[in-house]
VOGU-3710 file (C-alpha; in Angstrom, 3 decimals, decimal comma):
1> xxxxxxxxxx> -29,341/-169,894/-92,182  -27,594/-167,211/-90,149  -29,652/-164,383/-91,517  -32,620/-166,621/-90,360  -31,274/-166,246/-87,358  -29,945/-162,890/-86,443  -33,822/-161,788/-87,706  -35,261/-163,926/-85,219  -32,791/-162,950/-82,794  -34,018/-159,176/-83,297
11> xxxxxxxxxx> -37,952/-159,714/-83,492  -36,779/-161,226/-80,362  -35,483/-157,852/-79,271  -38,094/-155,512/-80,664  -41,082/-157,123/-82,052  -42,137/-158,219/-78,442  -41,939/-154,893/-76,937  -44,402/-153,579/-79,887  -47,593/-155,386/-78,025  -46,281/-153,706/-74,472
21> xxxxxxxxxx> -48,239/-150,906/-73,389  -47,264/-147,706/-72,819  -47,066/-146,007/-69,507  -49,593/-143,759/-69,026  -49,953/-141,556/-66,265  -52,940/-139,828/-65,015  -54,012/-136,210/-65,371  -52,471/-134,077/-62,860  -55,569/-133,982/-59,992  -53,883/-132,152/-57,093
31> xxxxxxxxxx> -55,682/-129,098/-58,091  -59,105/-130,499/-58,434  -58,437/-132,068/-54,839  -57,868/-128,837/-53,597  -61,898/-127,858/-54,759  -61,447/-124,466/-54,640  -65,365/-124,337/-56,328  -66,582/-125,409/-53,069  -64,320/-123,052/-50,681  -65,455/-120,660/-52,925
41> xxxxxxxxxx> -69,304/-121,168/-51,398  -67,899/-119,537/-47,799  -67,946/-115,793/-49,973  -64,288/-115,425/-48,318  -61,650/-114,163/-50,175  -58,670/-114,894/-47,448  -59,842/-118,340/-46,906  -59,604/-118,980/-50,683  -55,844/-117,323/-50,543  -55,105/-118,907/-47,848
51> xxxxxxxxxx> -55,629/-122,420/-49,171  -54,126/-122,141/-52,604  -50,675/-121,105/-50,503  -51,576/-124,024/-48,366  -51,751/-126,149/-52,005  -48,061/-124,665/-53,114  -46,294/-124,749/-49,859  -47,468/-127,668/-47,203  -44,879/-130,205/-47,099  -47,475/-132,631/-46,396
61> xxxxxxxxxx> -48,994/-132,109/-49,672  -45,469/-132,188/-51,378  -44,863/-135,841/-49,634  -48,224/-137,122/-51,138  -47,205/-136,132/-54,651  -43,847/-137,869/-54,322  -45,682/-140,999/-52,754  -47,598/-141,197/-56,151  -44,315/-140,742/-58,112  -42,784/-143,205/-56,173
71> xxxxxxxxxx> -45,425/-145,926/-56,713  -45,841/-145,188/-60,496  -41,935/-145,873/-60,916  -42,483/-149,266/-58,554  -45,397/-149,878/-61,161  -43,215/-148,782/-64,380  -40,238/-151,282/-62,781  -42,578/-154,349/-62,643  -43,785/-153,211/-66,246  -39,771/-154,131/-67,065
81> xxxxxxxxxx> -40,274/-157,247/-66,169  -42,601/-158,259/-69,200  -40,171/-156,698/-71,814  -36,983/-158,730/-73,033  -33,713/-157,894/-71,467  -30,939/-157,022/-73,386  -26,999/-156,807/-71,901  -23,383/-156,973/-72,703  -20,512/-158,564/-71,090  -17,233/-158,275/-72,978
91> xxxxxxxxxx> -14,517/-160,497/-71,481  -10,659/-160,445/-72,051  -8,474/-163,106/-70,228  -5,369/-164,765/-71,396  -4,608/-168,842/-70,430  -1,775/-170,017/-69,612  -1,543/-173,576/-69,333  1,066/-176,300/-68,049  1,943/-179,250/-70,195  -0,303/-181,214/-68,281
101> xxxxxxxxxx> -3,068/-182,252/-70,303  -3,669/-185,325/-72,207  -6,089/-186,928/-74,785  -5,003/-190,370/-74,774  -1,883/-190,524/-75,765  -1,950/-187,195/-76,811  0,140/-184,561/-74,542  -0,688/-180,736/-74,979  2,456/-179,059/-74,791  3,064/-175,906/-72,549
111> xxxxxxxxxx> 1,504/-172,737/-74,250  -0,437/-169,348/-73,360  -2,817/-167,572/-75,403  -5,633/-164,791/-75,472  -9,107/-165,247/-75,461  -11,538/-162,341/-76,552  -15,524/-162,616/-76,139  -17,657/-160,109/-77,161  -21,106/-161,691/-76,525  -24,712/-159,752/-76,266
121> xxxxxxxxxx> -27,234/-161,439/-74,614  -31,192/-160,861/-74,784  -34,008/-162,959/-72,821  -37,371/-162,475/-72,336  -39,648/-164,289/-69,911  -42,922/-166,076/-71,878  -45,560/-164,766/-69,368  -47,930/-167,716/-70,628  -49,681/-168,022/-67,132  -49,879/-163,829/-66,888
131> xxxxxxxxxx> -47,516/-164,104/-63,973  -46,044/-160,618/-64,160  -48,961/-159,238/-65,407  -51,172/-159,837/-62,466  -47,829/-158,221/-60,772  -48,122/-155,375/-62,520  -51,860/-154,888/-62,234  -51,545/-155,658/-58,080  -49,209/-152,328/-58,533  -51,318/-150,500/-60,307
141> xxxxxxxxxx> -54,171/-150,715/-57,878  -51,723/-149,987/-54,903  -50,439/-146,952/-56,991  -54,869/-146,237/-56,653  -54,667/-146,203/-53,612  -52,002/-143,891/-53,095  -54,146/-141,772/-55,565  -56,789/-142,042/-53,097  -54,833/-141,337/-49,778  -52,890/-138,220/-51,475
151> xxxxxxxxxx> -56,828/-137,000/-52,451  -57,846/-137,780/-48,769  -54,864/-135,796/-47,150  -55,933/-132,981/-49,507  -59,701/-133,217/-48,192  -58,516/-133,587/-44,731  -55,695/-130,933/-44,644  -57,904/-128,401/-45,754  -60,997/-129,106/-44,305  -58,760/-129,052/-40,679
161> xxxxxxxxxx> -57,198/-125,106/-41,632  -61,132/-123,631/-42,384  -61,747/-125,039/-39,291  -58,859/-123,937/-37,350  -59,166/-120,990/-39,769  -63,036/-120,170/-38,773  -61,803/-120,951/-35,020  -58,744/-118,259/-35,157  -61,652/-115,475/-36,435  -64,267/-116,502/-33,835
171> xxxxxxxxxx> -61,517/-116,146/-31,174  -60,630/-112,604/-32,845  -64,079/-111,710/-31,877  -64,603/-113,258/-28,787  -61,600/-111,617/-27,550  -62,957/-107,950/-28,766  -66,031/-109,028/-26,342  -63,954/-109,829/-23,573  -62,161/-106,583/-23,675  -65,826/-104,751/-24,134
181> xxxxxxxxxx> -66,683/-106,663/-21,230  -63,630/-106,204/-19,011  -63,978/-102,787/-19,327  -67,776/-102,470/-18,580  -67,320/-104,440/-15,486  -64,108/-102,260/-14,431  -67,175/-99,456/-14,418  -69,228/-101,958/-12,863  -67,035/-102,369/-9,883  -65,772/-98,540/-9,908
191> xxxxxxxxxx> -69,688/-97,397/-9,300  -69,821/-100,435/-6,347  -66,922/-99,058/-4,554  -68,657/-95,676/-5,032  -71,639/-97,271/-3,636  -69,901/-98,946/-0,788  -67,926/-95,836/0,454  -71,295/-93,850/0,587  -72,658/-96,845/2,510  -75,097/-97,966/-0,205
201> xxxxxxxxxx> -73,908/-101,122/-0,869  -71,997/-103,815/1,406  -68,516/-104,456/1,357  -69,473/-108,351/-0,565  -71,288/-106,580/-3,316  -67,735/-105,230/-4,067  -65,976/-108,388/-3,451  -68,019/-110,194/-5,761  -67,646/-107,525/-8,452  -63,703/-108,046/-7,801
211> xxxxxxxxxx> -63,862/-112,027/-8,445  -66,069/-111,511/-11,559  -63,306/-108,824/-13,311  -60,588/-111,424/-12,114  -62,884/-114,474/-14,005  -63,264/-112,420/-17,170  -59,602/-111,032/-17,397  -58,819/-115,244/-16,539  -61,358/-115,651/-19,867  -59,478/-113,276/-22,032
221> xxxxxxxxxx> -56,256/-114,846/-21,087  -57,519/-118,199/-22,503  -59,145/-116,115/-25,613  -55,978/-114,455/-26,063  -54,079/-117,939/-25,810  -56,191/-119,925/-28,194  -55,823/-117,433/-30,489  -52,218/-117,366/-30,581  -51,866/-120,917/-30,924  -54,257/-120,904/-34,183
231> xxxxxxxxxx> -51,971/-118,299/-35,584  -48,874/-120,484/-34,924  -50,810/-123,945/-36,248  -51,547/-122,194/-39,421  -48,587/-120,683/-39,817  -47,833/-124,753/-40,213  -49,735/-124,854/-42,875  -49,086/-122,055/-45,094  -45,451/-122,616/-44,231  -44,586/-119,257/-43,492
241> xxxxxxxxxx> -43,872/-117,211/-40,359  -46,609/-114,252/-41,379  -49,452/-114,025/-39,371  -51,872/-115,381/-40,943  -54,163/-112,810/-43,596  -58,262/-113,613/-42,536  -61,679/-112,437/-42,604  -63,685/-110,005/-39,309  -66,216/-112,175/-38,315  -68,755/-109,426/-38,994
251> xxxxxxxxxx> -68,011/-110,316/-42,590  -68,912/-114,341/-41,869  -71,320/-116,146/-44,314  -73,028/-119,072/-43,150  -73,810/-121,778/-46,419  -77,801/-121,298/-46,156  -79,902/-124,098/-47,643  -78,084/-127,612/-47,316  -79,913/-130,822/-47,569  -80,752/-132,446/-44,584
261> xxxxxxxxxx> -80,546/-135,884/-46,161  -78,121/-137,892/-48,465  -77,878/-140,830/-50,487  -76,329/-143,698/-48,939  -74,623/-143,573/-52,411  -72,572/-140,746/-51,027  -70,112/-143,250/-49,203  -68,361/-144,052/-52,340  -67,238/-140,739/-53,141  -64,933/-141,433/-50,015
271> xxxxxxxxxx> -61,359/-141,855/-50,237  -61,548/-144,693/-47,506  -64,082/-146,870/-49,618  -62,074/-146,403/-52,953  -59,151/-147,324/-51,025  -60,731/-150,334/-49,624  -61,873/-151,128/-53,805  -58,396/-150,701/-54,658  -56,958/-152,880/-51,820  -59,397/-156,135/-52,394
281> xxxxxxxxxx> -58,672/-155,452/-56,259  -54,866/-155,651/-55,222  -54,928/-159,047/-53,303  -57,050/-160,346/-55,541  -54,287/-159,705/-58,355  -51,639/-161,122/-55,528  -54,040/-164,673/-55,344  -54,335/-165,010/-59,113  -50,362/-164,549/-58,893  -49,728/-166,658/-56,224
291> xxxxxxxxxx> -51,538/-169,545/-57,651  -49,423/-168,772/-60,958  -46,203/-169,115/-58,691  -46,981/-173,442/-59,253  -46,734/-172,892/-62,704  -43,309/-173,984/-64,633  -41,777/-171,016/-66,561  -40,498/-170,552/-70,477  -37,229/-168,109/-70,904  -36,763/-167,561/-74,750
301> xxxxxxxxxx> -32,643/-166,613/-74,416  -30,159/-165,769/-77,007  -26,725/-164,749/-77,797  -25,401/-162,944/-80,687  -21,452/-161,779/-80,741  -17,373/-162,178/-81,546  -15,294/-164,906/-80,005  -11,726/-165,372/-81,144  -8,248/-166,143/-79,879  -6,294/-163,123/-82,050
311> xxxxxxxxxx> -7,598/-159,720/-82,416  -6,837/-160,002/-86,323  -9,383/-162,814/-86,660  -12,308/-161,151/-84,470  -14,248/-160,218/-87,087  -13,939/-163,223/-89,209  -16,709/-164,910/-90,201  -15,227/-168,137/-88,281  -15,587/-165,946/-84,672  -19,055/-164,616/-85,002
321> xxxxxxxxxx> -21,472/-166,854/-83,108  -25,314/-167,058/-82,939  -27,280/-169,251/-80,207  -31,058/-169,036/-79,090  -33,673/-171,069/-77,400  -36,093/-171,616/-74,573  -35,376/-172,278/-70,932  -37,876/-174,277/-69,299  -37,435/-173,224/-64,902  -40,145/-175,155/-62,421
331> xxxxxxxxxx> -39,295/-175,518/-58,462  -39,930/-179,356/-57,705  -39,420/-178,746/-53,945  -40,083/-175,167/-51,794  -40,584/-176,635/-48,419  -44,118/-175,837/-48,752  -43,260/-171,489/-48,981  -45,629/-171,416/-52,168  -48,434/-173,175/-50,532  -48,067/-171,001/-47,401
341> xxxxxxxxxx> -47,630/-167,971/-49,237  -50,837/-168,568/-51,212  -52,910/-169,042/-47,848  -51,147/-165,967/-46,773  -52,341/-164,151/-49,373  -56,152/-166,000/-49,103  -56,328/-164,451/-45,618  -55,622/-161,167/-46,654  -58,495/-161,140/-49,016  -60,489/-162,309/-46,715
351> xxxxxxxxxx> -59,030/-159,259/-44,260  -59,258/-156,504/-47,123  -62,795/-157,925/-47,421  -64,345/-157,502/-43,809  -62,129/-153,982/-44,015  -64,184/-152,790/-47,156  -67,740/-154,167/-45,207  -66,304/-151,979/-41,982  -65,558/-149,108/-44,224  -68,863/-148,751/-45,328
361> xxxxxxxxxx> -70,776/-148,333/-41,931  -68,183/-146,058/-41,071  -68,689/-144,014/-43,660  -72,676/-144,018/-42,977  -71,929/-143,231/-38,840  -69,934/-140,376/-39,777  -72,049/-139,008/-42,257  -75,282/-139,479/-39,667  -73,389/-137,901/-37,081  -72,350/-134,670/-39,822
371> xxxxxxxxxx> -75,873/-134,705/-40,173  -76,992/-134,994/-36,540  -74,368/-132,366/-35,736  -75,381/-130,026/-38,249  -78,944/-129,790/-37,848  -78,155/-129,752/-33,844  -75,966/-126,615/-34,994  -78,666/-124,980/-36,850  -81,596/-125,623/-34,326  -78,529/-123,583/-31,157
381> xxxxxxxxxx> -77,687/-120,759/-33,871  -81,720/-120,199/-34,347  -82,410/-119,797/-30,748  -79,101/-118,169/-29,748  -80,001/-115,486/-32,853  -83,586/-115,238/-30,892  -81,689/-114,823/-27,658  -79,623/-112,331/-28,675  -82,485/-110,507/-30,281  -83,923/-110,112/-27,096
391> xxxxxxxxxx> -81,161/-109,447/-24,851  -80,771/-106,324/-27,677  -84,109/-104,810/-26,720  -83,584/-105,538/-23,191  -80,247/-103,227/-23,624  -81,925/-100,856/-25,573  -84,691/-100,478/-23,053  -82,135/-100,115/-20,281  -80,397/-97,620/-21,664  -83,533/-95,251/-22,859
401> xxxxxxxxxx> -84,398/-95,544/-19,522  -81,363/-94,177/-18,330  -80,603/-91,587/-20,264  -84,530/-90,477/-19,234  -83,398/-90,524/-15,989  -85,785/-93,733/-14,878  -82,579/-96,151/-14,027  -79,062/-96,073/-13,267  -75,907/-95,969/-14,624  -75,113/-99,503/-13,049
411> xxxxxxxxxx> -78,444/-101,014/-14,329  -77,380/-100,223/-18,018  -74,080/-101,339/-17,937  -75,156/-104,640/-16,017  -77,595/-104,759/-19,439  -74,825/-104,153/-21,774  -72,813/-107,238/-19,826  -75,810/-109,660/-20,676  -75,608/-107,983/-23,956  -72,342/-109,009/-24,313
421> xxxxxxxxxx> -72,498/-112,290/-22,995  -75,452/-113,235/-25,251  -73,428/-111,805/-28,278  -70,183/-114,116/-27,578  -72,700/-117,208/-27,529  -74,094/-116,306/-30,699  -70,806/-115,836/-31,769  -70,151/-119,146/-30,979  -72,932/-121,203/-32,238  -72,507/-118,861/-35,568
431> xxxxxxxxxx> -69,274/-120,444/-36,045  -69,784/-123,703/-34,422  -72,568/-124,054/-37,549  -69,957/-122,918/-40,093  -67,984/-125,680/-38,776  -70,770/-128,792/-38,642  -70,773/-127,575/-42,947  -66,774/-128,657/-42,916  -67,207/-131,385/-40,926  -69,895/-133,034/-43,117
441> xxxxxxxxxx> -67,758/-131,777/-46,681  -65,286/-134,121/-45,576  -67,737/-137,080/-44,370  -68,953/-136,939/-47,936  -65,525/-137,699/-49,312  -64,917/-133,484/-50,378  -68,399/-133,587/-52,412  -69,697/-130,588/-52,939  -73,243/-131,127/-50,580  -75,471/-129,057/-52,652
451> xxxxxxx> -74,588/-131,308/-56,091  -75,570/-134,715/-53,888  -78,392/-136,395/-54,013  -81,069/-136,153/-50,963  -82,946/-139,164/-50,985  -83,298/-140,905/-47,898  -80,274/-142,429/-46,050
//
C-alpha cells in the first residue's frame, strides 16, 4: 500500500508537468523591424550606416527589448502557476512540558523531549474551469502587444532620424546658398554705393540694399542654427558625440514611381491596430477569467517525509509518513468584489472595443493625409523644378549679355540672386517630397509601399 502511494505521490510531481507546454519564445525580430530593405530604396549609403548604429546603440531601442523580456518572464511566472509546487520545510524543536496534563485520571508527569520533522510537500491546483490558463493566455496577448509597441518605436524612431536626417542635409545646402547669396548681394550693395557716390543712384537704393544683406545674413543665422540642432538631435540617436557622417544633397535620390492609392487593407499592417487585436483578445481572456473567479477550486496536496522523536529512529520504518488528497476552496461571501470586478472587466471590453473601431479611422486619416501630402509634394517639386529651369535661362541670358557688353554687372548678379533663391526653393520642395515618402512608410505600419496593394481606398 505504501508503494501505491509514494508512485502516486510522484506522478503527482512529474507526470502533470509532462502535458505543460514549453515556453517558447519568438524569433528574434528587432532586425527585421529595423527594414533595412526599404532604407535601402533612398540609394544612400550614410543613411543605411547611420541607422544600423542607431539599431545597436539607442537606448530607446534597448528599453523596448527589455520591455519584451520583462513581459515574457511575467508570462513564464503565470505559466508556474499551472505546474505542481514542490517545497521543504524541515523543523527541529524540543518540548518541554510541566506536569500539568491529564487524561482522566491519568497525570503526565514532567518531561522534555525532541521532535524532528522532515516533511516535503507538493500541490498542484486542478485548473478544471481553465482559470490560470485564461491567465496565462491574457499575458500572452499583453506580451503581443509589447511585441507590437517595441516594432512601432522601431518604425517611428527611424522614420523620425531620415527625416531629421534628410532635414540636417537640406539645411547643409541651404546654408551653402545663403553664403552664395550673402556674398552676391555684398557685390550688390558695393556697386550701389559706387552708384550712389557718382550720383547714379539715391541714397534709399543703398539703404535698401543694406536691410536686404542684414535679412539674408539674419537667414543664414537661422540656417546655421537649425542645422546645428539636427547635428546635436542625432547625435541622440546614434548615441555618440561625432558629428553625424551624411550624404551632399547633390547626391539626393527621390523614390520615383509610388502608388498613389492603397488598400484599405493596409491599416492592419499597423502596430496600433495589432495592438488594439491584442488588447480586446486580452480582456476577453480577463472576462472568461473573471467569470471563472465564481467557480469553487480542487488542490490535489501531499506530503511525503521523516517524523520521529530520536535521531536513531528517523529512518525507521515507524517515522516515515505518507498523506495526499484534494482540497476543495470556494469564497461563500466577497462583499460583492467578484461581481464588481467582472463588470469592471465587461467595461473594459467594451472600452478596448470602441478603441480598436477608433483605431481604424485613424489609421485611414493618416494614411489619406500621407497620400494627400505626398501627391501635394510631388505636384510643388514639378513646378518648382520648372521654375528653376527657367530662372536658369534667365541667368544664363543675363550673363551672355553681360559679358557682350549689352547689360551690367549689377543686372547679372541681381539674376544670379533669383537664381539662387529659386534653387533654395527647389531645394526645399526636393526634400520636403523625400519626406511626404517617410511620412507615409510609417502610416502604412513600416510596409514597404511599392509591395502594397493599390486598389482603391
Amino acid at each position: 500500500m505504501k508503494k501505491t502511494f509514494i508512485i502516486l505521490f510522484i506522478i503527482m510531481l512529474t507526470g502533470i508537468s509532462a502535458y505543460a507546454k514549453k515556453e517558447t519564445s519568438a524569433p528574434e525580430k528587432t532586425l527585421e523591424y529595423l527594414n533595412i530593405s526599404w532604407w535601402e530604396k533612398y540609394h544612400d549609403d550614410f543613411l543605411k550606416d547611420n541607422l544600423l548604429t542607431v539599431y545597436k546603440n539607442n537606448y530607446d531601442l534597448k528599453n523596448t527589448a527589455l520591455k519584451i523580456k520583462e513581459n515574457e518572464k511575467m508570462v513564464k511566472m503565470q505559466f508556474a502557476n499551472e505546474l505542481p509546487f514542490l517545497s521543504f520545510s524541515g523543523d527541529l524543536n524540543r518540548d518541554l512540558q510541566a506536569p500539568r496534563q491529564r487524561f482522566g485520571e491519568m497525570e503526565i508527569p514532567k518531561y522534555s523531549q525532541y521532535n524532528y520533522n522532515l516533511p516535503i510537500t507538493a500541490g498542484y491546483e486542478i485548473d478544471i474551469w481553465g482559470l490560470n490558463r485564461y491567465k496565462r493566455k491574457s499575458l500572452e496577448q499583453q506580451l503581443e502587444w509589447e511585441k507590437q509597441a517595441q516594432r512601432a518605436t522601431y518604425i517611428s524612431l527611424t522614420s523620425d532620424f531620415a527625416v531629421d536626417y534628410f532635414n540636417l542635409i537640406k539645411a547643409d545646402k541651404l546654408l551653402q546658398l545663403q553664403n552664395e547669396l550673402i556674398k552676391t548681394q555684398e557685390k550688390i550693395l558695393t556697386m550701389t554705393q559706387d552708384k550712389y557716390e557718382t550720383g547714379l543712384c539715391s541714397v534709399n537704393e543703398v539703404l535698401a540694399e543694406e536691410k536686404y544683406l542684414t535679412l539674408l545674413k539674419e537667414e543664414k543665422n537661422n540656417h546655421d542654427l537649425t542645422k546645428k540642432l539636427l547635428n546635436e538631435t542625432l547625435k541622440v540617436y546614434l548615441a555618440n558625440n561625432d558629428d553625424v557622417k551624411r550624404n551632399n544633397y547633390e547626391n539626393i535620390v527621390l523614390l520615383k514611381d509610388i502608388p498613389k492609392e492603397y488598400s484599405s487593407s493596409i491599416i492592419e499592417n499597423r502596430p496600433d491596430y495589432k495592438q488594439s487585436e491584442a488588447n480586446i483578445k486580452k480582456i476577453g481572456f480577463d472576462v472568461k477569467a473573471a467569470k471563472r473567479e465564481f467557480l469553487p477550486k480542487f488542490t490535489l496536496a501531499g506530503q511525503i517525509g521523516l517524523n520521529a522523536y530520536t535521531l536513531n529512529t528517523l529512518f525507521d520504518g515507524a517515522s516515515q509518513f505518507l498523506n495526499l488528497g484534494i482540497l476543495p476552496y470556494m469564497d461563500l461571501f466577497s462583499g460583492g468584489r467578484k461581481t464588481a470586478f467582472l463588470k469592471f472587466k465587461k467595461y473594459q471590453y467594451e472600452e478596448a472595443l470602441n478603441d480598436y473601431q477608433k483605431t481604424i479611422l485613424e489609421g485611414i486619416k493618416e494614411m489619406n493625409s500621407g497620400l494627400i501630402e505626398y501627391n501635394i509634394a510631388n505636384d510643388n517639386y514639378s513646378e518648382s523644378v520648372k521654375r528653376l529651369k527657367t530662372q536658369t535661362k534667365i541667368y544664363t541670358l543675363a550673363k551672355e549679355k553681360n559679358e557682350i557688353g549689352a547689360s551690367a554687372d549689377i543686372d547679372a548678379l541681381y539674376a544670379k540672386e533669383a537664381y539662387l533663391l529659386t534653387q533654395k526653393e527647389e531645394v526645399s520642395n526636393k526634400i520636403n517630397l523625400l519626406i511626404t515618402t517617410i511620412g507615409l512608410y510609417k502610416a502604412a505600419g513600416g510596409a514597404d509601399l511599392y509591395s502594397i496593394s493599390n486598389e482603391n481606398l
